[in-house]
DRENPA-3360 file (N, C-alpha, C; in nm, 2 decimals, always signed):
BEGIN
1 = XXXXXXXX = +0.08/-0.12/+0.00/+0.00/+0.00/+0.00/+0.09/+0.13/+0.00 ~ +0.07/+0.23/-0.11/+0.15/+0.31/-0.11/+0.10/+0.42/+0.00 ~ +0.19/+0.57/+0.03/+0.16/+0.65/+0.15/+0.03/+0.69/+0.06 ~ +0.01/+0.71/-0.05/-0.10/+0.84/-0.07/-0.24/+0.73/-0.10 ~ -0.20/+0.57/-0.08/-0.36/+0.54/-0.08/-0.40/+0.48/+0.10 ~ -0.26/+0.50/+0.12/-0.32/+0.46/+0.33/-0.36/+0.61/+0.37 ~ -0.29/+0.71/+0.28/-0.37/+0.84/+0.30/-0.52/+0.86/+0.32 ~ -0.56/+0.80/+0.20/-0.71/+0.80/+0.15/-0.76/+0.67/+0.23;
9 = XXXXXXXX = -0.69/+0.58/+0.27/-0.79/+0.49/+0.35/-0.81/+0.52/+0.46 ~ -0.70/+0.66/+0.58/-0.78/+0.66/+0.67/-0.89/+0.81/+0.63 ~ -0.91/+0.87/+0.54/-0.98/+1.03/+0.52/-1.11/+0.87/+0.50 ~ -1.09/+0.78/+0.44/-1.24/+0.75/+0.44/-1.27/+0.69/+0.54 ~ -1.21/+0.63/+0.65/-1.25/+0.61/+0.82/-1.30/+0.74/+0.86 ~ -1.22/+0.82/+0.81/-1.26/+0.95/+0.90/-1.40/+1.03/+0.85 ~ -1.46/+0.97/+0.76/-1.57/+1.04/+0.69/-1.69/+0.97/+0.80 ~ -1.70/+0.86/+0.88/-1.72/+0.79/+0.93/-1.81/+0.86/+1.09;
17 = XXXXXXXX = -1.89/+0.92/+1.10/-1.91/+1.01/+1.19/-2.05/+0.99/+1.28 ~ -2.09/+1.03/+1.40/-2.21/+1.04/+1.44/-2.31/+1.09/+1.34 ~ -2.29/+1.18/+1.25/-2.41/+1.25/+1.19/-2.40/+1.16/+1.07 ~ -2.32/+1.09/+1.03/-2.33/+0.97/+0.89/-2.24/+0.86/+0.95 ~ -2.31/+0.78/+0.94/-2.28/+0.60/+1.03/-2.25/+0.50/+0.92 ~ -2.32/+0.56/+0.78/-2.28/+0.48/+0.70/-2.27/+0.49/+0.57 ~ -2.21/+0.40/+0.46/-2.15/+0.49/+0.35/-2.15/+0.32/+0.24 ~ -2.24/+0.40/+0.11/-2.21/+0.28/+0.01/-2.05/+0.26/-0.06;
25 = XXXXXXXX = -2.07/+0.26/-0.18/-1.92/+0.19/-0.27/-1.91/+0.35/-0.30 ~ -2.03/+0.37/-0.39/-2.04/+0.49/-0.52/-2.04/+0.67/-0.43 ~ -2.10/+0.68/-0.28/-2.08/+0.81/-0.22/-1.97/+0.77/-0.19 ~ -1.89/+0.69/-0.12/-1.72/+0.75/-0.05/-1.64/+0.79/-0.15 ~ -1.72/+0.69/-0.31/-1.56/+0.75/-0.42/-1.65/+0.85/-0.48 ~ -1.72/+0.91/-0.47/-1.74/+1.07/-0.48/-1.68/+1.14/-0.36 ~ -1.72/+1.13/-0.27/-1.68/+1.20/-0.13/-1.47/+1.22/-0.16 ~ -1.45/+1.08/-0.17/-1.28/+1.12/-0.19/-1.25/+1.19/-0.30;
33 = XXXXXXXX = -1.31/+1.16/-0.40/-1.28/+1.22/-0.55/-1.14/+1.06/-0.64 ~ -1.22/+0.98/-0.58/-1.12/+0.86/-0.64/-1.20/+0.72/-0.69 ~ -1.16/+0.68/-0.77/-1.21/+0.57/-0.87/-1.26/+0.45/-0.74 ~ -1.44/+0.35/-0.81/-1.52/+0.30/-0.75/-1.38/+0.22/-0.70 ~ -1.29/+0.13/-0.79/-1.23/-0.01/-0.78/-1.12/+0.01/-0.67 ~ -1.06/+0.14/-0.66/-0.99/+0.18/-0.54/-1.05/+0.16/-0.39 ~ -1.16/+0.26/-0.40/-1.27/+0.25/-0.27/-1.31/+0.09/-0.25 ~ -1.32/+0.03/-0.37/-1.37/-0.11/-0.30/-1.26/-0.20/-0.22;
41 = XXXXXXXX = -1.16/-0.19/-0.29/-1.06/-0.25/-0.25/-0.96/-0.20/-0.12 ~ -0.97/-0.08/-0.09/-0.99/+0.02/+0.06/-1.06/-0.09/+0.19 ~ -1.22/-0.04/+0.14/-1.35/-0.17/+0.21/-1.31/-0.28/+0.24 ~ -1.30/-0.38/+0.14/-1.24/-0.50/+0.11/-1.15/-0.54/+0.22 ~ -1.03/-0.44/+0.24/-0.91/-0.46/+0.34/-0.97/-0.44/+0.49 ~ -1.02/-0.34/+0.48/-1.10/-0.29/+0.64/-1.22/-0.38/+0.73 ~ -1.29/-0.43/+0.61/-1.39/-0.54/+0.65/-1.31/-0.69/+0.70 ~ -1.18/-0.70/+0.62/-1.14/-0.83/+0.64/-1.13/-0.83/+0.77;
49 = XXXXXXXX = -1.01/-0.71/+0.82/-0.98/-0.65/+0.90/-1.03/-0.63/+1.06 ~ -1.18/-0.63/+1.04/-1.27/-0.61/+1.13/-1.30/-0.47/+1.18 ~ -1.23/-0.37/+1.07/-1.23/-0.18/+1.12/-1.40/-0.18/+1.06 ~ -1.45/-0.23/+0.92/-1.59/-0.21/+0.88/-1.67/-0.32/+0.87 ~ -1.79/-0.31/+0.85/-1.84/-0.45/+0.84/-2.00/-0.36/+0.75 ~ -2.02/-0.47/+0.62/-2.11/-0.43/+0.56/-2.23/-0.48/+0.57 ~ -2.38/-0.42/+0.54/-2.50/-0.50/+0.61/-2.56/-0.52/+0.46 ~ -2.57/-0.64/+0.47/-2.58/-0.75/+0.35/-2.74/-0.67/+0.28;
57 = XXXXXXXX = -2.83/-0.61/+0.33/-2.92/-0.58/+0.28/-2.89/-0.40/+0.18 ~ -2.87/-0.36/+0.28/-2.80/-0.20/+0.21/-2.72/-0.21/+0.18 ~ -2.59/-0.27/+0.14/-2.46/-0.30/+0.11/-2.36/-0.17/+0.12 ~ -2.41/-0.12/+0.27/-2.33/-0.04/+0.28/-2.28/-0.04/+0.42 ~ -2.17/+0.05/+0.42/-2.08/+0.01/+0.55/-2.07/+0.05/+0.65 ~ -2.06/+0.04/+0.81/-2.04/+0.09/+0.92/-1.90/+0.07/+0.95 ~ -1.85/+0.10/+1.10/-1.76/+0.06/+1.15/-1.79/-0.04/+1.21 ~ -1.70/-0.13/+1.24/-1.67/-0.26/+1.28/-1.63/-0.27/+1.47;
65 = XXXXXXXX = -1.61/-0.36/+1.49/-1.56/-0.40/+1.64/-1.42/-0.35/+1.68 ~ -1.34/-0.39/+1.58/-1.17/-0.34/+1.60/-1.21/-0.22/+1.67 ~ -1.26/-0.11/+1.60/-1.26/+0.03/+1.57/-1.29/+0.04/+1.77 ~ -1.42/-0.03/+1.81/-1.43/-0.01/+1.92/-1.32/-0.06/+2.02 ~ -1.26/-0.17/+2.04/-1.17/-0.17/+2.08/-1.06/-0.14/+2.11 ~ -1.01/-0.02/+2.01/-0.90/+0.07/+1.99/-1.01/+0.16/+2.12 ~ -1.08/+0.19/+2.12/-1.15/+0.31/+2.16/-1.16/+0.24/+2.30 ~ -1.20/+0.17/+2.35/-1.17/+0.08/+2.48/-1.08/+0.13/+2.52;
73 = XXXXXXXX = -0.93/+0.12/+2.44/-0.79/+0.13/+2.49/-0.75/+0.21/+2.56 ~ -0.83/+0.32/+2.42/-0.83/+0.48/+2.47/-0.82/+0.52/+2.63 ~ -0.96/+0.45/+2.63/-1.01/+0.50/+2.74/-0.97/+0.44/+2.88 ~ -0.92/+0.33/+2.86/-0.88/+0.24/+2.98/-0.79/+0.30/+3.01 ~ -0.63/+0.39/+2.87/-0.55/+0.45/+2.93/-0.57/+0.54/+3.01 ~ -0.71/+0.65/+2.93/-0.69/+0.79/+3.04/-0.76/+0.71/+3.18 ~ -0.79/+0.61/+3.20/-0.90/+0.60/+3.32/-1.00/+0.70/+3.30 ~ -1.12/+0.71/+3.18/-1.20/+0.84/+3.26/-1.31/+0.71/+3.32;
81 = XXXXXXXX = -1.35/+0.63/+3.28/-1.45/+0.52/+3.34/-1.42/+0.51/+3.53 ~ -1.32/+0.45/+3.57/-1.30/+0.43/+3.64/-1.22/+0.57/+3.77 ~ -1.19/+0.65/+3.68/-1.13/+0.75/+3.80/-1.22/+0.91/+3.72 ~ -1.16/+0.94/+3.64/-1.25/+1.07/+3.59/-1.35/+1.10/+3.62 ~ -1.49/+1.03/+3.56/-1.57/+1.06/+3.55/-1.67/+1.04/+3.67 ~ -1.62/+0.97/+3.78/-1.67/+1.03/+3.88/-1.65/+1.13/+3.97 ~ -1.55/+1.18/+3.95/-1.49/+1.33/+3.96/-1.65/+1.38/+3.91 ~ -1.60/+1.44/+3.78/-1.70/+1.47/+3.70/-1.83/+1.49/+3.74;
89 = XXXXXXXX = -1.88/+1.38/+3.76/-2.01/+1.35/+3.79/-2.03/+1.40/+3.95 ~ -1.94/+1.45/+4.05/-1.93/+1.48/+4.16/-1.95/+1.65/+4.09 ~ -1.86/+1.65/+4.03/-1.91/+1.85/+4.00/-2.03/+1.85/+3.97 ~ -2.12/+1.78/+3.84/-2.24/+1.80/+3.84/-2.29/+1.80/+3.96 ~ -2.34/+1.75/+4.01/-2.39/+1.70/+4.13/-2.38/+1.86/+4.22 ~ -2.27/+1.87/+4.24/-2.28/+2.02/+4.32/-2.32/+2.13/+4.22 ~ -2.28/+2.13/+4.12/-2.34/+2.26/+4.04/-2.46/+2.26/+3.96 ~ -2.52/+2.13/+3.96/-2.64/+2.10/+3.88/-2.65/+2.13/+3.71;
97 = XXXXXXXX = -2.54/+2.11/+3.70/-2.51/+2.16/+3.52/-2.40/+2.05/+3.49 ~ -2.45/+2.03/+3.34/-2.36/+1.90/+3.26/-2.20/+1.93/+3.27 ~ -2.07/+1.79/+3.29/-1.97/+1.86/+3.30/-1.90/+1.75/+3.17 ~ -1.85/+1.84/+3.09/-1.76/+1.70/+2.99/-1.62/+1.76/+2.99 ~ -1.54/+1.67/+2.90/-1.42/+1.64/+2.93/-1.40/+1.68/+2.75 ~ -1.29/+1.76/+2.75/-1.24/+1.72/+2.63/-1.11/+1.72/+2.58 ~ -1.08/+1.72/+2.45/-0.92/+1.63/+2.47/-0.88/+1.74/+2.33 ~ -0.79/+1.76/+2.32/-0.69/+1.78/+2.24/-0.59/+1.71/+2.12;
105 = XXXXXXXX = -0.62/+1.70/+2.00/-0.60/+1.58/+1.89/-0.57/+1.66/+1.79 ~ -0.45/+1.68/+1.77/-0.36/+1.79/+1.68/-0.46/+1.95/+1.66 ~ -0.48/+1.99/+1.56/-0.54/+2.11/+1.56/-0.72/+2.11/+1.61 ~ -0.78/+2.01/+1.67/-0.91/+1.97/+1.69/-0.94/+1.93/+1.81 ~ -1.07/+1.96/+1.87/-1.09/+1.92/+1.97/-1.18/+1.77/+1.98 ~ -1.18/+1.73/+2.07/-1.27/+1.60/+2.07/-1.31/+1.57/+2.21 ~ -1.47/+1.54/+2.22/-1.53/+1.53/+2.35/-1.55/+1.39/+2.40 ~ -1.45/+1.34/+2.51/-1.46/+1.21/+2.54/-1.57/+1.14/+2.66;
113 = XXXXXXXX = -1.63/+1.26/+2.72/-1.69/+1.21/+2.87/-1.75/+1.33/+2.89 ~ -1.84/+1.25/+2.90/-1.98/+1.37/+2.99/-2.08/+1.31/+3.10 ~ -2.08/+1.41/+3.18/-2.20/+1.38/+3.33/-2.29/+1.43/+3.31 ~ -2.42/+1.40/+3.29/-2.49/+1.50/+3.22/-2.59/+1.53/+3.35 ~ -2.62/+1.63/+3.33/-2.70/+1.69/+3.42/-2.84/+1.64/+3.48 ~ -2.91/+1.62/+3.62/-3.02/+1.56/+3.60/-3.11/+1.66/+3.57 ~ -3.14/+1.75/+3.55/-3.22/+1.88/+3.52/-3.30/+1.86/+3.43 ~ -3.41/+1.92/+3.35/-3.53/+1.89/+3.27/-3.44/+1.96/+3.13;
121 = XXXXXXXX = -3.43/+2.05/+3.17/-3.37/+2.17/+3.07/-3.23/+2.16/+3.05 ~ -3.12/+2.10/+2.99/-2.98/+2.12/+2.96/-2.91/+2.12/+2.87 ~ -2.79/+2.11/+2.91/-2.68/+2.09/+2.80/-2.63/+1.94/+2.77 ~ -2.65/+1.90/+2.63/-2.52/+1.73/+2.59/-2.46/+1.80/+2.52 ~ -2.37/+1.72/+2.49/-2.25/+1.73/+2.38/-2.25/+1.57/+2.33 ~ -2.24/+1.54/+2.25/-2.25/+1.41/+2.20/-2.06/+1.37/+2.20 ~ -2.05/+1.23/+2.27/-1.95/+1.26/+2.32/-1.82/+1.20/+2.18 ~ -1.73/+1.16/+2.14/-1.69/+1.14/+2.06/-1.70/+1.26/+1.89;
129 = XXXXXXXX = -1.77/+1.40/+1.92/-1.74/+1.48/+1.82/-1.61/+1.58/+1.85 ~ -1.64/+1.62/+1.71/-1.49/+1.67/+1.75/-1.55/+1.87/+1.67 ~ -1.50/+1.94/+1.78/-1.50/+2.08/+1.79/-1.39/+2.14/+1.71 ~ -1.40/+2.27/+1.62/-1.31/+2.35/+1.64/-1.23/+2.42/+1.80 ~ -1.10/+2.44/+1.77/-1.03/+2.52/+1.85/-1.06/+2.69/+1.99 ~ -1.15/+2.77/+1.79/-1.17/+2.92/+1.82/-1.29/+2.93/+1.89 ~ -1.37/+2.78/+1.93/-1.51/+2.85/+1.95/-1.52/+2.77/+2.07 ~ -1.62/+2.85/+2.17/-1.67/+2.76/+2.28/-1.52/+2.79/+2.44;
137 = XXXXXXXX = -1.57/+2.82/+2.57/-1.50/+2.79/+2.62/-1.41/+2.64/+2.67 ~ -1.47/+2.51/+2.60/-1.41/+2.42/+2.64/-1.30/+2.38/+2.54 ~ -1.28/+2.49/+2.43/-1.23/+2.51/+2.29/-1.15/+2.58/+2.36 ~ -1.15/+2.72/+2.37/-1.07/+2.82/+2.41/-0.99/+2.86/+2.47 ~ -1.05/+2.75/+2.56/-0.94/+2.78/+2.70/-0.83/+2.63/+2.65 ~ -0.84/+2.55/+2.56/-0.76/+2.48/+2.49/-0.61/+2.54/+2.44 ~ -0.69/+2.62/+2.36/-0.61/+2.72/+2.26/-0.52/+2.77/+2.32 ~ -0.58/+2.85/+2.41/-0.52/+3.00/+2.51/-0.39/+2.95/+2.53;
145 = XXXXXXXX = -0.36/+2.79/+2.58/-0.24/+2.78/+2.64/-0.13/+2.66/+2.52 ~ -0.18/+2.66/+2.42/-0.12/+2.63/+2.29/+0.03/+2.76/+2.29 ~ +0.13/+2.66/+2.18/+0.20/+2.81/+2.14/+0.16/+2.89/+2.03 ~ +0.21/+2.96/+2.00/+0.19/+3.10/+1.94/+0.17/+3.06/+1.82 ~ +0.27/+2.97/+1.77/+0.29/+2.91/+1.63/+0.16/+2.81/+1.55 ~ +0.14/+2.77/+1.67/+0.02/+2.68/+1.67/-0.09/+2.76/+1.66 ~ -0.10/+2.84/+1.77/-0.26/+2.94/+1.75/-0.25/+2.99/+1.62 ~ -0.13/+3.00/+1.54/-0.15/+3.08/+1.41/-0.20/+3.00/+1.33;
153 = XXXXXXXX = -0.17/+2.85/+1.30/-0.18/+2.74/+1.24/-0.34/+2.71/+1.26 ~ -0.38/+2.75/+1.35/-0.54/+2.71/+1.39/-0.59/+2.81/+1.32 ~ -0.56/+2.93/+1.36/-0.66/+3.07/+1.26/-0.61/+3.06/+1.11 ~ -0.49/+2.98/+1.04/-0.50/+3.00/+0.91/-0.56/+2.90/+0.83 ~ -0.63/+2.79/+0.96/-0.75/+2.69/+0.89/-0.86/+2.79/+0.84 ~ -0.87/+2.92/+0.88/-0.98/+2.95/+0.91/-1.07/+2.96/+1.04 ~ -1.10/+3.05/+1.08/-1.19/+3.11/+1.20/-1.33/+3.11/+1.17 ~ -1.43/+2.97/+1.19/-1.55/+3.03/+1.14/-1.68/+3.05/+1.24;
161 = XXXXXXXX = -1.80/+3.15/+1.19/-1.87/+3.20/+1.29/-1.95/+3.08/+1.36 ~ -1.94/+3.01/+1.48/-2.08/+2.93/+1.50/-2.22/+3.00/+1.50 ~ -2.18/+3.13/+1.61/-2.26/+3.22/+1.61/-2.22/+3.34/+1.62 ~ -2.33/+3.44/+1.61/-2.31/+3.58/+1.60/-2.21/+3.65/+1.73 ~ -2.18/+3.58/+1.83/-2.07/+3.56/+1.94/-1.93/+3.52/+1.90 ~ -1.92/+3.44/+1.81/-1.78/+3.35/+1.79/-1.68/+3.49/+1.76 ~ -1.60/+3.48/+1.82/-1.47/+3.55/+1.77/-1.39/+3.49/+1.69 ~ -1.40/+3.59/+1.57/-1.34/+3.55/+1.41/-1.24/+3.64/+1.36;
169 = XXXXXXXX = -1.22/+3.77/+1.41/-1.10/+3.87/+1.43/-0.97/+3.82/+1.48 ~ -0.92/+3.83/+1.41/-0.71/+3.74/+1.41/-0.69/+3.83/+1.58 ~ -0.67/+3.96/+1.55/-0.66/+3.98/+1.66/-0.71/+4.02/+1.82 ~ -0.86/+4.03/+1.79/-0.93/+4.00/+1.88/-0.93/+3.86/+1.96 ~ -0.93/+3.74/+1.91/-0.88/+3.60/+1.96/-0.77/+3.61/+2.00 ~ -0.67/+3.67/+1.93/-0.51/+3.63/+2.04/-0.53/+3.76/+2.21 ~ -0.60/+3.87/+2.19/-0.64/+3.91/+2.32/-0.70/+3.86/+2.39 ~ -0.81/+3.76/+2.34/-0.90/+3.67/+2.41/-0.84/+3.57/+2.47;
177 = XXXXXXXX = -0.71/+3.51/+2.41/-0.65/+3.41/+2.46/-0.55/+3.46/+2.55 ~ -0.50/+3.55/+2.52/-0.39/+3.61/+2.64/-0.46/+3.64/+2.78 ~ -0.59/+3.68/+2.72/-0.67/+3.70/+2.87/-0.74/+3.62/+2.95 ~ -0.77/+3.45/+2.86/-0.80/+3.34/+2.96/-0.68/+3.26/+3.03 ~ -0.54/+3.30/+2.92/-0.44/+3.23/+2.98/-0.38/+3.32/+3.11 ~ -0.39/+3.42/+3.12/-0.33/+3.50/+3.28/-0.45/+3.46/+3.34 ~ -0.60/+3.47/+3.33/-0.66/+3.45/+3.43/-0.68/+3.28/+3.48 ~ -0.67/+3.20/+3.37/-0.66/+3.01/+3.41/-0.77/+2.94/+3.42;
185 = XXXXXXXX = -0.88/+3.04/+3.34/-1.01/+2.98/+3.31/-1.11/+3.06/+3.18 ~ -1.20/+3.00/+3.14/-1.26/+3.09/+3.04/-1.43/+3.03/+3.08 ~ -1.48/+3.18/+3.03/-1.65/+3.17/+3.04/-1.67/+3.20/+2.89 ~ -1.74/+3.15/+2.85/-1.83/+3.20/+2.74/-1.99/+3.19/+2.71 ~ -2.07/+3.22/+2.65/-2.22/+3.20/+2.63/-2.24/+3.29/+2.50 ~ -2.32/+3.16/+2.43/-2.37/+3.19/+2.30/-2.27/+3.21/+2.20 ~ -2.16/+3.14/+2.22/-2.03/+3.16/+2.12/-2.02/+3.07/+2.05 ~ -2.05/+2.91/+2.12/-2.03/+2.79/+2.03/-2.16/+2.75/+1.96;
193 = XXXXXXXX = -2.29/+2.74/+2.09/-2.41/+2.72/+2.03/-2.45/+2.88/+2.12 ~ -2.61/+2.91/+2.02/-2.65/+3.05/+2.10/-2.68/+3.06/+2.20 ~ -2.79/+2.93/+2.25/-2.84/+2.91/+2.41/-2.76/+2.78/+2.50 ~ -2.62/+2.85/+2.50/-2.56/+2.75/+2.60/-2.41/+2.86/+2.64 ~ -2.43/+2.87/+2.74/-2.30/+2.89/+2.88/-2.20/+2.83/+2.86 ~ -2.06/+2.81/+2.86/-1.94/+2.72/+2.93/-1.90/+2.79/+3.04 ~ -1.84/+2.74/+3.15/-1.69/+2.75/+3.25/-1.61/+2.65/+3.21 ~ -1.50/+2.68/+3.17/-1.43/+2.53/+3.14/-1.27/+2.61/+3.20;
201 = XXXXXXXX = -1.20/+2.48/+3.24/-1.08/+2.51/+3.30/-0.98/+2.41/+3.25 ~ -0.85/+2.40/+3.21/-0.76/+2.36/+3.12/-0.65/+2.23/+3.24 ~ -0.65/+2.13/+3.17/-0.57/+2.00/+3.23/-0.43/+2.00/+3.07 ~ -0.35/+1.94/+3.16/-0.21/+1.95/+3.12/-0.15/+1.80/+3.17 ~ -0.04/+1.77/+3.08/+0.09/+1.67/+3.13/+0.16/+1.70/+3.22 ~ +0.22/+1.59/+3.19/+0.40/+1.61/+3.35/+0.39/+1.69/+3.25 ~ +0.46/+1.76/+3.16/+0.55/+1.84/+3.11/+0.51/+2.00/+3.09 ~ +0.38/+2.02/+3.16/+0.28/+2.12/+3.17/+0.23/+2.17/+3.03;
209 = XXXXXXXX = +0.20/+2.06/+2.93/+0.19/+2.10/+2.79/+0.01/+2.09/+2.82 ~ -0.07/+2.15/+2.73/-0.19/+2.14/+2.75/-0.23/+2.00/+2.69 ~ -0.33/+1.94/+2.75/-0.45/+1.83/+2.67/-0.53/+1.81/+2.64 ~ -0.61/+1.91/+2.75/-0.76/+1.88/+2.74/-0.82/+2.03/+2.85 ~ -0.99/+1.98/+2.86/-1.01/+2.12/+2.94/-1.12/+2.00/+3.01 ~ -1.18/+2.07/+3.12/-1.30/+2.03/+3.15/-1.40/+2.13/+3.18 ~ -1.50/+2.08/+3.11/-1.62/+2.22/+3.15/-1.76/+2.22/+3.19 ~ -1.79/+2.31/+3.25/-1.96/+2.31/+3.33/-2.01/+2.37/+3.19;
217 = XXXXXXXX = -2.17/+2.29/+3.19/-2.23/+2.36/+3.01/-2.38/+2.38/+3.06 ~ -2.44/+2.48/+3.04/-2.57/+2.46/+3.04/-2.65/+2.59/+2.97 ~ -2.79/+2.60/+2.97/-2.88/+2.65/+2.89/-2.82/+2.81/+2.93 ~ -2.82/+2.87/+2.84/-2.79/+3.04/+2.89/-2.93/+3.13/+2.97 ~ -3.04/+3.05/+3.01/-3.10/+3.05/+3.11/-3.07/+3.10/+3.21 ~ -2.96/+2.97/+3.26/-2.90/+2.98/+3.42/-2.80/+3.03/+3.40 ~ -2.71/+3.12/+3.33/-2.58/+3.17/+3.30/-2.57/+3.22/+3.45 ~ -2.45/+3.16/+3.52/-2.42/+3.22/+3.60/-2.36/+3.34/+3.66;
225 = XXXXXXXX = -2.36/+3.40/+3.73/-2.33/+3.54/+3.75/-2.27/+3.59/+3.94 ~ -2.20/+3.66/+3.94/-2.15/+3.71/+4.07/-2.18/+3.59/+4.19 ~ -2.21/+3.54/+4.31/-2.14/+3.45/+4.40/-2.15/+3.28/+4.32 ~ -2.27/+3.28/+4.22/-2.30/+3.14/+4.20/-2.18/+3.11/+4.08 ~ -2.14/+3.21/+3.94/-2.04/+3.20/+3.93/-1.90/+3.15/+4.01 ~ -1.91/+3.21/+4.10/-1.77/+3.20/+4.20/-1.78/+3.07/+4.24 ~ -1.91/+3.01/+4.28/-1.91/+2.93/+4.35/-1.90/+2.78/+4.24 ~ -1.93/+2.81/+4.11/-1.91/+2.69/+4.05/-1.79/+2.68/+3.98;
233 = XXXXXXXX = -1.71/+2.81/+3.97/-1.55/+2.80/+3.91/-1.49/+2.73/+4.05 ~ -1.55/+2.72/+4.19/-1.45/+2.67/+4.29/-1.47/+2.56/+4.28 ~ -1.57/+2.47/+4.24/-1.65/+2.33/+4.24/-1.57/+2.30/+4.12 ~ -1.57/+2.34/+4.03/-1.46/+2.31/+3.85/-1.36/+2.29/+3.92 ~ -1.29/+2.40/+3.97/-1.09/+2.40/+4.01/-1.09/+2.23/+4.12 ~ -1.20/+2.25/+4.19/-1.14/+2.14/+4.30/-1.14/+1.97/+4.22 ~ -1.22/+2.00/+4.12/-1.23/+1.86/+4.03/-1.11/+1.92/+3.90 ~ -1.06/+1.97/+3.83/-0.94/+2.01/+3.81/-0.86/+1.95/+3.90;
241 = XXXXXXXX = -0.79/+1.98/+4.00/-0.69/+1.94/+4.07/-0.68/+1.79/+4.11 ~ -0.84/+1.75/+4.10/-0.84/+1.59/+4.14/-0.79/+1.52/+4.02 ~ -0.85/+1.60/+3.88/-0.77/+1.50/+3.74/-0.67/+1.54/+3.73 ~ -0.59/+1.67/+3.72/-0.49/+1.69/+3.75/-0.33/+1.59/+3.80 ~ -0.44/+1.58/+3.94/-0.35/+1.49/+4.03/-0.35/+1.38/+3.96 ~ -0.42/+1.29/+3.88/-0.43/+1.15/+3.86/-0.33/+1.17/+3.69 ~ -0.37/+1.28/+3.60/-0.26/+1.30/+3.48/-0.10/+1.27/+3.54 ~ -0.11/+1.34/+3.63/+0.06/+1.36/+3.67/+0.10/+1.22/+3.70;
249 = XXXXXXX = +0.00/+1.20/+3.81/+0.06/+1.01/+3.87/+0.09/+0.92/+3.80 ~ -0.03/+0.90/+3.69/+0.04/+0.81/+3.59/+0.08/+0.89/+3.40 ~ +0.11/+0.99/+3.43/+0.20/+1.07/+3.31/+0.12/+1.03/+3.16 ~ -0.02/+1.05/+3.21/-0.14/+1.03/+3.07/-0.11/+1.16/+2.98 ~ -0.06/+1.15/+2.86/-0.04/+1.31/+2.81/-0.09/+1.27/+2.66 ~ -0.24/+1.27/+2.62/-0.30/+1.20/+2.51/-0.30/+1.34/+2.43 ~ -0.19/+1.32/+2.34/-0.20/+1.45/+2.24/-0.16/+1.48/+2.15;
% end
């Protein structure tokens, strides 16, 4: 297999998504822009494989079991099952608002773990999508502590609007970021989606490189404000320091 068709065999894993679960012969080789007999022969390997598996009636393909077990791996590494996420689910619990976890995956975010709130009215995130950088406090406060070279590399994918909040100005965002990185947290509302709040606060390696953030989410209803603010950035920091402490112990630096 040459590099530029293991290229194209994982862009078409990666087409592979919550919002499209599954894909015939004739859309992926439009979607790549490459001949039906290549795509099949792509399939062909992946199915033997156990990464896809095709349903004999639509003859078209999902992911397979491998795929999940790689994602097991994942997860057993960071411990969020077993140590995280009940952290996590301890912040909900005191702040009554959804808390997820998200991770850092070259220029992209990706949301691995959420507590979701018991409330009538809230926030999900569906967990395994993957976020821009510029938008959203669980995004931003990512960025903030990126280097310089890197935040450039992210604005010259493009900056685009979620909503009429998102900061899309080159240098309005690097103020934005200089200002959540001296303060060591970021709030936003109505920046990623329009009716939804973050607090999110930033986790790091032994080597104090950034990875991930974790953040409180909910309807911009309850946007918090003056002591109940205070009081749920102290509830975030103290579950920060608990994952914190467990990154460092066993030197998890997924990035």
């Amino acid at each position: 297999m040459t590099l530029k068709t293991l290229e194209k065999s994982l862009e078409l894993l990666e087409l592979f998504t919550k919002e499209r679960t599954s894909w015939g012969v004739r859309e992926l080789a439009k979607e790549l822009g490459i001949n039906h007999t290549t795509v099949y022969r792509i399939l062909a390997t992946f199915e033997q494989k156990g990464y896809l598996i095709q349903d004999h009636e639509t003859k078209k393909y999902e992911l397979g079991m491998k795929l999940w077990e790689f994602g097991q791996l994942v997860e057993d590494k960071l411990g969020i099952s077993e140590y995280i996420y009940p952290i996590m689910r301890n912040v909900s619990e005191q702040t009554g608002e959804t808390i997820f976890l998200t991770w850092l995956d070259q220029l992209e975010c990706v949301h691995v773990e959420m507590a979701e709130s018991s409330q009538s009215i809230k926030f999900s995130v569906a967990v395994g999508s993957r976020t821009p950088l510029h938008a959203g406090a669980s995004n931003t406060v990512i960025m903030a502590y990126l280097p310089r070279d890197v935040q450039e590399q992210v604005i010259a994918r493009g900056l685009t609007a979620l909503t009429a909040h998102t900061v899309v100005e080159k240098e309005s965002l690097y103020k934005k970021l200089d200002e959540i990185k001296k303060r060591g947290w970021c709030f936003s509302a109505g920046e990623f989606a329009d009716e939804v709040f973050g607090l999110s606060v930033p986790l790091f390696n032994k080597r104090r490189e950034i990875v991930g953030s974790m953040t409180i989410a909910g309807p911009v209803s309850r946007t918090p404000e003056g002591e109940r603010l205070l009081t749920m950035l102290s509830a975030l920091q103290e579950g920060q320091r608990e994952v914190q402490h467990y990154l460092d112990k066993y030197n998890l630096s997924y990035v």
